[in-house]
Every structure is written in C-alpha cells, then in structure tokens.
KOLDRENPA-241209 format. One record per residue (C-alpha): residue in one letter; x, y, z. Coordinates in steps of 0.02 Angstrom, whole numbers, plus 50000, padded with zeros to 5 digits. Example, Ala and Ser with C-alpha at 12.3 -4.5 7.8 and 13.67 -1.06 7.14 Angstrom:
BEGIN
A506154977550390
S506844994750357
! end
This chain:
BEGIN
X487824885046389
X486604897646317
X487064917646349
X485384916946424
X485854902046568
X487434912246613
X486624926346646
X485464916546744
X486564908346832
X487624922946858
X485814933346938
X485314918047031
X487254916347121
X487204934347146
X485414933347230
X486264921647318
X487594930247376
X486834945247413
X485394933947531
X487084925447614
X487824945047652
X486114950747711
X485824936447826
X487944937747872
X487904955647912
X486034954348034
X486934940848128
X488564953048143
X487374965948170
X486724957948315
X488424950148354
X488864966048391
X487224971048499
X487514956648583
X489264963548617
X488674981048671
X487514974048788
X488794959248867
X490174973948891
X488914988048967
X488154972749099
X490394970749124
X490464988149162
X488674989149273
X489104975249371
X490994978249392
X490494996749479
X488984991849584
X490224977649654
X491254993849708
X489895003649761
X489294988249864
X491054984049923
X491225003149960
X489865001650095
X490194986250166
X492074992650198
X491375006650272
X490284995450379
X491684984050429
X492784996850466
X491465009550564
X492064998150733
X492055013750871
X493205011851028
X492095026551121
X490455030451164
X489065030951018
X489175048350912
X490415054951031
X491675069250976
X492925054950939
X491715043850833
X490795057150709
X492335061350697
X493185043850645
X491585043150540
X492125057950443
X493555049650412
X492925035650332
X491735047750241
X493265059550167
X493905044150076
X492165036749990
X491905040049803
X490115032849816
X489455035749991
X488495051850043
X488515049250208
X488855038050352
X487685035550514
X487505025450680
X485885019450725
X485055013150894
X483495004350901
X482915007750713
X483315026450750
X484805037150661
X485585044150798
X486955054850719
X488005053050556
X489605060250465
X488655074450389
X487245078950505
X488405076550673
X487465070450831
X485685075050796
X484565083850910
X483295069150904
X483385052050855
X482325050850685
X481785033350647
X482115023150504
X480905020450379
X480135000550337
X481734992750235
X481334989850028
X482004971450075
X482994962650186
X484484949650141
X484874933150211
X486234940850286
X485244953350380
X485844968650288
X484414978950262
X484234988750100
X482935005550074
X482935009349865
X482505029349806
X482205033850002
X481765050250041
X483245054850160
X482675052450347
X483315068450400
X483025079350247
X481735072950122
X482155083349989
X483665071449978
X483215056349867
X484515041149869
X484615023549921
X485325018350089
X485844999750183
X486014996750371
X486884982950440
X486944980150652
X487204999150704
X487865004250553
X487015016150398
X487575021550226
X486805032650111
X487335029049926
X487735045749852
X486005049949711
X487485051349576
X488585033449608
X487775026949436
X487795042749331
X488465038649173
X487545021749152
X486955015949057
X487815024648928
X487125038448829
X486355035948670
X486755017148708
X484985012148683
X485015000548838
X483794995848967
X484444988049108
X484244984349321
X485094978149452
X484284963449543
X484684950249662
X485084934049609
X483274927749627
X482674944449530
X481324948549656
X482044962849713
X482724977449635
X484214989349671
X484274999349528
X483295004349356
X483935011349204
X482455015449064
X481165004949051
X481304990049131
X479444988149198
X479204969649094
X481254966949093
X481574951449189
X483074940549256
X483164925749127
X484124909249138
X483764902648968
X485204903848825
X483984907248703
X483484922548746
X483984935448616
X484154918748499
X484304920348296
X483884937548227
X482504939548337
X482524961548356
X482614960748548
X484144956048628
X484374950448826
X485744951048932
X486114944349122
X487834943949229
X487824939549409
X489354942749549
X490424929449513
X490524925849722
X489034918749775
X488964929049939
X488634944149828
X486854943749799
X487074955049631
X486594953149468
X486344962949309
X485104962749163
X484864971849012
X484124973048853
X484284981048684
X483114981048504
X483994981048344
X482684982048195
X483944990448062
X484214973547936
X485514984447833
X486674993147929
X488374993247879
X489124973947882
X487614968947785
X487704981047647
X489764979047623
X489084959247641
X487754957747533
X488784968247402
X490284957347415
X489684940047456
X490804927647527
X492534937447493
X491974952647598
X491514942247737
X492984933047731
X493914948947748
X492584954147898
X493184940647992
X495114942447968
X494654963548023
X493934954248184
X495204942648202
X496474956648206
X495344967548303
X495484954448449
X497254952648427
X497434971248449
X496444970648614
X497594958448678
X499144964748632
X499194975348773
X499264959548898
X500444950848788
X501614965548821
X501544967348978
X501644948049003
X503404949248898
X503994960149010
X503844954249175
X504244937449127
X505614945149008
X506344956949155
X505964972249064
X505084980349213
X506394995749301
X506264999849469
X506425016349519
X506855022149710
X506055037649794
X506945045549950
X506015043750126
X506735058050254
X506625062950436
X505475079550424
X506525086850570
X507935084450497
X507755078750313
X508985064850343
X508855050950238
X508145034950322
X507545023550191
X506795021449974
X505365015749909
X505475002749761
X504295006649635
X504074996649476
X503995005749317
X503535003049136
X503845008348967
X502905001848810
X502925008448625
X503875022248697
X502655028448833
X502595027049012
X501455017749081
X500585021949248
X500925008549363
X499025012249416
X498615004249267
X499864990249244
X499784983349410
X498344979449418
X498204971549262
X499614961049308
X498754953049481
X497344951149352
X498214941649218
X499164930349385
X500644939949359
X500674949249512
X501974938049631
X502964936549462
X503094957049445
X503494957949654
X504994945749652
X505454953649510
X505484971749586
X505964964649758
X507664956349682
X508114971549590
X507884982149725
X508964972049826
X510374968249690
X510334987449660
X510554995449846
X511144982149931
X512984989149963
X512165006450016
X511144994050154
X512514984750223
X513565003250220
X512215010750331
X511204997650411
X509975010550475
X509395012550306
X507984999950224
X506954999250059
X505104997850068
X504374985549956
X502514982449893
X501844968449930
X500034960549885
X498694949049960
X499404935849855
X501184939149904
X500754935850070
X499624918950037
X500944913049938
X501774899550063
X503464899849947
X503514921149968
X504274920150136
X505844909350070
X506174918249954
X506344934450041
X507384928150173
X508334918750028
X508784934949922
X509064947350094
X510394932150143
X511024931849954
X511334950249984
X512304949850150
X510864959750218
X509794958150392
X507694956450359
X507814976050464
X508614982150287
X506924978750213
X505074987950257
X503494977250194
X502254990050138
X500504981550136
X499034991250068
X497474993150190
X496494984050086
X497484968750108
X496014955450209
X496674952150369
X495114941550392
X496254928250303
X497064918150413
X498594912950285
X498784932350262
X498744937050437
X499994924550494
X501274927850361
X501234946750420
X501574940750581
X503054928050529
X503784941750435
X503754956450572
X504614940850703
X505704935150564
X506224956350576
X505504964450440
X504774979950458
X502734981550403
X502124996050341
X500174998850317
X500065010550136
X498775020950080
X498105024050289
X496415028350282
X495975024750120
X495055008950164
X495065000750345
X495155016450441
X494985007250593
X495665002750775
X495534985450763
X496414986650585
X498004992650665
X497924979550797
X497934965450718
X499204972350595
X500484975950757
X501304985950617
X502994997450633
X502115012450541
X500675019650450
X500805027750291
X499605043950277
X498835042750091
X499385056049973
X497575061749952
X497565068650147
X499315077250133
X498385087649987
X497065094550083
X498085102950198
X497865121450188
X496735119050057
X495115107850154
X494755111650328
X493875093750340
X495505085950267
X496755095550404
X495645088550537
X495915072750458
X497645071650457
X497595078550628
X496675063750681
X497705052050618
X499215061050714
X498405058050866
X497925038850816
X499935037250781
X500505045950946
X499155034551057
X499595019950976
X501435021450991
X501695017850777
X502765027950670
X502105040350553
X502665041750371
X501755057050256
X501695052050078
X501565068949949
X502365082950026
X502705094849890
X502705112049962
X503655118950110
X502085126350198
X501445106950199
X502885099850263
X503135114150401
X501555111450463
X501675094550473
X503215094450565
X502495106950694
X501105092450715
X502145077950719
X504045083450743
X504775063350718
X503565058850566
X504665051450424
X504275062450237
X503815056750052
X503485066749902
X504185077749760
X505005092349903
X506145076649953
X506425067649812
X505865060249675
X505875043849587
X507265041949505
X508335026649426
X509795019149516
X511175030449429
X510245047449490
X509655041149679
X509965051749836
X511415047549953
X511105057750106
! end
C-alpha cells in the first residue's frame, strides 16, 4: 500500500472517528439535558406533592369541636398554622365568605371569596396568583375545601426551577387544562404523552412526570434547548474516537455506582446488624425521677455519623424500614431488659412506622421477643408519629390490639401534623408527645408559649399524659412544670443519648 493510501486511510478513519465523537458527545450532551430536566421535574413534583399534602393535612385536620372562629378555634387554627412550612395562612369560610382565619382572627365582616381558577372532581376548589381577599396587596394562590381555606405562602416554590438551570417548566393537572404553577416561559409549553418528544438531537428537549397516585391530580412539565454541538464530551470524543468513549462510559458506570453506594451501605447494615441503638432518659419534671428510655437507632458510615433524619427514611424507602425496627426493637430489649424486670415501672419507647403496624406478622413478634425477655407488654411504650393514617383500617386496629394486648401508645411529634380532636380519639392513646420545635419557642415566641399552653389544656381535658421532648435549659423546664406539674421530660437538661455502657440508672 502506497504512502499516499495510508495516509488516506489514516484521514478518512480519523474523519471518521472524529464524526463518531461528535455525534457520541451531542447524544451525551443531550443525555445529560435530558438528565437535568428528568431530575429538576423529580424535585418539582416531589415538593408540590408536599405543598399539596401540606394543605390537605391542614384541611383534614382543621375539624373544630366549638363554635365557628371562636376563641378556641382561631386558636386551634394557629396551631396548625405554627407548624406549616408552606401555608400562609389558614381560614374558615361560610357561604363562599372568609369569616376569620389564623392570621387575620375573626374578621369584622365576612369578605367573599372570589370566582375559583378551577374546580376538581373532588370539589376542592383552587384560586392561582389571587389577590388576597382581605389584603390585595398580598399575591398568592389559595384552595378551599367544605369550610375550610388555605393560602399557599407567595415563596413555597422559591428556588425552582433552579437558577441558571435554563428550564421552563409548569405544574398542571393530569389533563393539562389547568394550571397551578409557571416557571419562565411556558405560554406554548404543553403536557405531552408521546416518547418522542425531545427525540434524536433535536435542540429542544421535553419533559413530563405525573403523581404516581392517581387521586393526585398533579403533574409536571418542562423543557430545556441545547444548541451547543461541542461542549465538552464531544470535543474529548471527537478527539479520541472510540477509546475515549469507551472510557466515558466506564466514568458513568462508576458514577452510578457511586450514587448507589450509599444504599448499598446502609442496606449492609441493617441486614448486617451494624445499626446501635442508643437510649435517652425520660424523667418526671417534678421530680426528675426516672420513668422510662427512648430507643433510638443510630448510624455510622466511613467514619461519620449519620443523622437518623436522613437514614430512616431512606430505609422505609429502600423496604427496609420493618427490617431496621425489629432490629432496634430486639436490641433494645436484649440490652435493658434486666433493668425492666428490676423496676417494672420502667418501659422503653420504641418507634414504630405505618408499615410496622400493617405488617400482620409485627404483632407476633413483639409479644414473641417481650416473652423471650421475661418482660410484661407495660415494659414497652409504642411511639407512633402523627402522621401515621389512621384512616387505614389495618393500622388502626393493630393500635388498638396492641394498647388491649398492654402496650403503652404514644403519639410523637404532637402537633406537627394531625393537630386534631378527633386524632386523639381514635388513637385512645396513653400520652402525647409535645414536638421539640414547640418546647423551643418558649420564652423566645409568644405565639409558640400559647401553643404549648394549648396543648396543656388539650392533655388535662382529655385525661392523656404529657411528655415534653427538648428541654435544655432550666428556665424551660421550670416553666413547664409550673404549667403542667405531672408532665414526664425529654431533652439534653435530662439526659442524653447515650450507648448502653454510659445510660442513666436513676
């Protein structure tokens, strides 16, 4: 072969290659657009499920046992309202007029609502960038539902989408005729069904995600124009042909490995036992007697703690959770089980989940490992987080086996989620837990004193037991005790959590 046909076939391979990197690197290019836009409509959908969850709780739990916007129910709204991340404001309404709210009180005049934007199937009515009805200078987007009205706060989507992220996007219903949100331009942006949108190397790329529960009329689309041909992957490509590509996709490969290893560690160590438990003190306030611990599961990986914030979650996600709470539930036991049976007043509160309690095999097992133990189901406290769904039958009547079986129930986090009458009720629980978040405010908020005020007097008419979570400073805990002289104590000024060798004995 002539000098002249290698270097002919030498230019015409690396045309080649450089043709196959150019077209490689567009289709990462847009791989990665495609990414971008798939992970933002994630994110957009996963918060205005909360902020749409957020009001419906709110709805749900605004039952009133007294007379509309008396003393007692502005102030149970303001309640609810204290504990809302995305919610302005809270109303009742009366014949399509606002007739007082969290904010505003009892007003002096009914004002009327304005025509709905739209109206669901379900009858929940929706108003999008309403002037407020009592002040019109306020802008924001409100729902009403029976006698109920919540005002989204103007900044619940601030951040999104995100900056310099080059996305337009809106939130529609399912059918896309109605819109909840906008985000840019999104004037000719429509809901599309069709996988080819965004197809080939086409600039414009499209994006949809709908609520995965088809009672959540909610869905998400977005788009995004990439015209840049060489960017990055397609100049290393089109340099380095087939090798560099090659090595592209091993960098991804290990990429997605890295973003799993996270659940691949935490998997090894619940199923591998490596989860600790650590106990935290509970104590009379008048006294600062010991009367119980709280098991708390806690982590360690590559040599940092991890918050269990963050890991438990993630565990219920992965369909780990029941795994993690037998795990912490038989280590609790196995670790203070002689302390039990040497003071039988004592007991160890335990978390439990929504899938603990529809788990038809979680009751045997209890009952199983208390008996193992040489314990009585009074040694052990169920703590059940308000935002466990009593609506569920299969939940509901395991709390209620459990309490008759003896076990003690515990509603966590009070007044975090179902601040509500008929919550308690249903529950027939032994105590309430006040949330950390309330305890704080004392001294510092005059709206969150009042709170926990209210809920002292929701305790002492009810007849349940009051435990304080995060007492840390003697003025809290004095003036808690002057409010509620047999509440029960939790925090740092009484203990801390601490492994089994350093635990409290009296």
């Amino acid at each position: 072969m002539s000098r002249f046909r290698i270097a002919a076939f030498v230019l015409m391979m690396s045309a080649l290659g450089f043709l196959a990197g150019v077209v490689a690197g567009r289709h990462i290019e847009l791989g990665q657009v495609d990414d971008k836009l798939h992970g933002h409509n994630a994110r957009l959908l996963a918060h205005a499920l909360r902020v749409t969850q957020e009001g419906q709780r709110l709805m749900a739990a605004a039952t009133h046992g007294a007379g509309l916007c008396s003393d007692s129910d502005v102030a149970t709204l303001r309640v609810l309202l204290f504990n809302s991340l995305f919610i302005r404001d809270i109303g009742r309404t009366l014949g399509g007029t606002l007739q007082c709210s969290a904010a505003w009180g009892e007003l002096p005049e009914p004002v009327p609502l304005p025509p709905p934007a739209f109206t669901l199937a379900s009858g929940l009515q929706l108003w999008v960038g309403a002037a407020n009805i009592v002040d019109r200078r306020i802008i924001g987007d409100m729902s009403a539902y029976r006698d109920v009205v919540v005002f989204t706060a103007p900044g619940a989507f601030d951040g999104f989408p995100e900056p310099g992220s080059g996305i337009d996007a809106k939130i529609v219903t399912r059918d896309g005729q109605h819109v909840y949100r906008r985000f840019g331009r999104t004037h000719d942006l429509d809901l599309g069904r069709d996988a080819s949108i965004g197809w080939g190397l086409a600039p414009e790329r499209q994006a949809w995600a709908c609520a995965p529960d088809e009672q959540t009329d909610l869905c998400v689309v977005s788009r995004a124009r990439s015209d840049a041909w060489f960017q990055l992957p397609a100049m290393v490509l089109s340099v380095a042909g087939a090798l560099a590509l090659a090595f592209l996709a091993g960098l991804c490969v290990l990429w997605r490995l890295h973003a799993g290893s996270a659940k691949t560690e935490l998997r090894r160590a619940i199923l591998g036992g490596e989860i600790k438990v650590h106990y935290q003190p509970l104590r009379q306030l008048a006294t600062r007697r010991l009367t119980g611990y709280e098991a708390l599961a806690r982590w360690r990986a590559r040599g940092r703690d991890v918050s269990p914030s963050l890991f438990v979650p993630l565990a219920e996600a992965m369909g780990l959770g029941r795994a993690l709470s037998r795990q912490v539930t038989s280590q609790a036991l196995r670790d203070l089980h002689e302390r039990l049976r040497e003071n039988p007043a004592l007991y160890v509160s335990i978390n439990v989940s929504a899938a603990d309690l529809k788990d038809a095999g979680y009751r045997n097992f209890l009952m199983d490992v208390v008996s193992e133990r040489g314990l009585s189901p009074a040694n052990v406290a169920l703590e059940i987080t308000e935002g466990t769904p009593l609506s569920d039958g299969h939940v509901l009547a395991m709390v209620k086996t459990m309490r008759g079986k003896g076990f003690k129930v515990f509603i966590d986090d009070f007044g975090t989620g179902h601040s509500n009458l008929n919550y308690l009720a249903e529950m027939q629980a032994d105590a309430i837990k006040l949330d950390r978040s309330f305890t704080r405010a004392i001294g510092a908020e005059d709206a969150g004193t009042l709170i926990v005020d209210h809920v002292i007097d929701i305790s002492r008419e009810l007849g349940i037991n009051l435990i304080i979570e995060g007492i840390e400073t003697e003025e809290q805990a004095s003036y808690l005790l002057s409010r509620q002289p047999s509440a029960v104590g939790q925090g740092w000024l009484l203990g801390r959590p601490v492994p089994l060798e350093n635990i409290a004995s009296d």
